[in-house]
N, C-alpha and C positions, 0 to 999 in steps of 0.2 A: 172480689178484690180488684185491683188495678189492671188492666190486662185483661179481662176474664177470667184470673183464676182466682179457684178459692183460695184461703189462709192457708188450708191442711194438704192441697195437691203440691205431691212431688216436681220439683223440677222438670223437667224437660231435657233427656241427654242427647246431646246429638252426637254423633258415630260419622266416621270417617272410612272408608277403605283406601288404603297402601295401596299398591296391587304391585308383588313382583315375581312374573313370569318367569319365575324358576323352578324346575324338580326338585330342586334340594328347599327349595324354600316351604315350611308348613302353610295352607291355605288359612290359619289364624295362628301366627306366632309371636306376636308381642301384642303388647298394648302402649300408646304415645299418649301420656296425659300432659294436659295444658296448668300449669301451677297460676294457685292464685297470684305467685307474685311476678308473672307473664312469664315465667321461665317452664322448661318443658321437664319432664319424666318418662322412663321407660319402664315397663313391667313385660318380664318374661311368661310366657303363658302353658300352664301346665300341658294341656294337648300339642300345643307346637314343640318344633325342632328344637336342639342346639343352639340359644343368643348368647355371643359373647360381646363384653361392653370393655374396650380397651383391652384386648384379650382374656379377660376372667368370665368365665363362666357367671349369666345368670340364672339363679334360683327361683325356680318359679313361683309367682305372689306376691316376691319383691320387688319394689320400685324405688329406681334407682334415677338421681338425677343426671340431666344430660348438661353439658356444658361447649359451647364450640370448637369445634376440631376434635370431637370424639369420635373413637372409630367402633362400629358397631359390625356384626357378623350373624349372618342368618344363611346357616348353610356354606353354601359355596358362595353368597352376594356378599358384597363389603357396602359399608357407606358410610359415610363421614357427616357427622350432626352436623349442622349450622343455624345459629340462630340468626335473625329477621339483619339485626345489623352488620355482622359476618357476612350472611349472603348478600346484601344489598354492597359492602366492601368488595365484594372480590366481584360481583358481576361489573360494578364499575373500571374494576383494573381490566380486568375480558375485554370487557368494550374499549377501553382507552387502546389496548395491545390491537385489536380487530381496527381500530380506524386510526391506526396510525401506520397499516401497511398500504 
């Protein structure tokens, strides 16, 4: 086919690693899937630690969407989602605040 693949081969997935150097953090504790409709997803992962999504407990296998300024907990680590125009938002206001000292 197009590409050099056949009709019948599988996609091609490609894999990411996080990495966050923490003890409380499991060395595979979630999963960040990319949605068709560009928006993102989180799945808790049975082998890993404790994710809590807005403070709720996830269930691991479930995939749950993410949406901007969501607060996420792995462990003892916090973080705060942002999607691409969120963060591209707020690095602008950083910057505008950084050169106007």
């Amino acid at each position: 086919g197009p590409g050099g693949h056949a009709a019948n081969t599988p996609p091609t997935i490609f894999t990411q690693a996080f990495v966050l150097n923490d003890a409380t953090v499991s060395r595979e504790h979630l999963l960040l899937h990319a949605r068709e409709d560009g928006g993102w997803a989180v799945e808790a992962l049975t082998q890993g630690g404790p994710a809590l999504l807005e403070g709720q407990r996830l269930a691991p296998g479930t995939v749950h969407s993410l949406e901007s300024g969501m607060h996420l907990q792995l462990g003892d680590v916090q973080l705060t989602f942002h999607d691409a125009d969120s963060f591209h938002e707020r690095m602008g206001h950083t910057a505008a605040l950084v050169l106007a000292q």
